[in-house]
C-alpha positions as CSV (number, residue, x, y, z in Angstrom):
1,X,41.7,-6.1,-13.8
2,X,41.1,-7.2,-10.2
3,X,37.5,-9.4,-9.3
4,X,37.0,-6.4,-6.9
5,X,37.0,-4.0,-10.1
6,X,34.6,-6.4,-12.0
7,X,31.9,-7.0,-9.0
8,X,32.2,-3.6,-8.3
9,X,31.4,-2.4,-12.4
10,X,28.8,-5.3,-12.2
11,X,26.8,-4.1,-9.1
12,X,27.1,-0.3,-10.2
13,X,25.6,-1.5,-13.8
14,X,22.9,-3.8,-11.5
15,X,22.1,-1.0,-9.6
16,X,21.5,1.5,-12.3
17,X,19.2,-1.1,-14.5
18,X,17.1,-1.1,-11.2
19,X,16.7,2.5,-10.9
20,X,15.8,3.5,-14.4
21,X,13.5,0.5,-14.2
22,X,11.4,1.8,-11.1
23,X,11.4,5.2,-13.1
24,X,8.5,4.3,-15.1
25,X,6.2,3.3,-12.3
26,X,4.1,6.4,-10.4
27,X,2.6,6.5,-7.3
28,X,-1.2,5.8,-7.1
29,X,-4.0,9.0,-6.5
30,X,-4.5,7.6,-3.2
31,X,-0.8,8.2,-2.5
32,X,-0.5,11.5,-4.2
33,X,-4.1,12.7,-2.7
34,X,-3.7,11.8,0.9
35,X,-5.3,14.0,3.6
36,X,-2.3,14.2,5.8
37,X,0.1,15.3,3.7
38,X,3.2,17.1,4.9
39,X,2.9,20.5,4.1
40,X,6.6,20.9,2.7
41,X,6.3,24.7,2.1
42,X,6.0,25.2,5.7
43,X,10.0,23.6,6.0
44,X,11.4,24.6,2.0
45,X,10.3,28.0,0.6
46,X,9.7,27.8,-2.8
47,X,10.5,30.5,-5.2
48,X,7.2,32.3,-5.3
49,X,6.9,32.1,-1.5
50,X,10.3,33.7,-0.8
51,X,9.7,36.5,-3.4
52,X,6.7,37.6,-1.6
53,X,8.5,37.5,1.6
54,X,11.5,39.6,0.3
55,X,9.2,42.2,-0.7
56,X,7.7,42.3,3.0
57,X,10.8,42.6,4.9
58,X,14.6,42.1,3.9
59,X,17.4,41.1,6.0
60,X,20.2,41.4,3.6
61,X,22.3,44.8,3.4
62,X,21.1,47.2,1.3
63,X,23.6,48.9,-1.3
64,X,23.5,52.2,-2.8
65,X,23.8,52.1,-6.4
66,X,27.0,54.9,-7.8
């Protein structure tokens, strides 16, 4: 084994001690409950969204059923 192969096993094993730590903190209410927001519906519809806007109008080809 090369000292390239051993820092690189060492940082990956750093690196993933320090993201499951930081798992088990959660952002504050004042972060969560903020007034200005981005409105992320507006740029990713989200499943119920998109349902109601496929039953309005439908873009996709429509097949008949033999």
């Amino acid at each position: 084994m090369s000292y390239i192969t051993i820092l690189l096993g060492m940082l990956g094993l750093l690196s993933a001690f320090v993201f499951f730590y930081f798992l088990k903190f959660k952002a504050s209410t004042k972060q969560t409950e903020r007034g200005n927001r981005i409105k992320w519906s507006k740029f990713i519809p989200y499943r119920d969204e998109a349902s109601n806007e496929d039953s309005k109008k439908s873009q996709d080809a429509t097949f008949k059923d033999d």
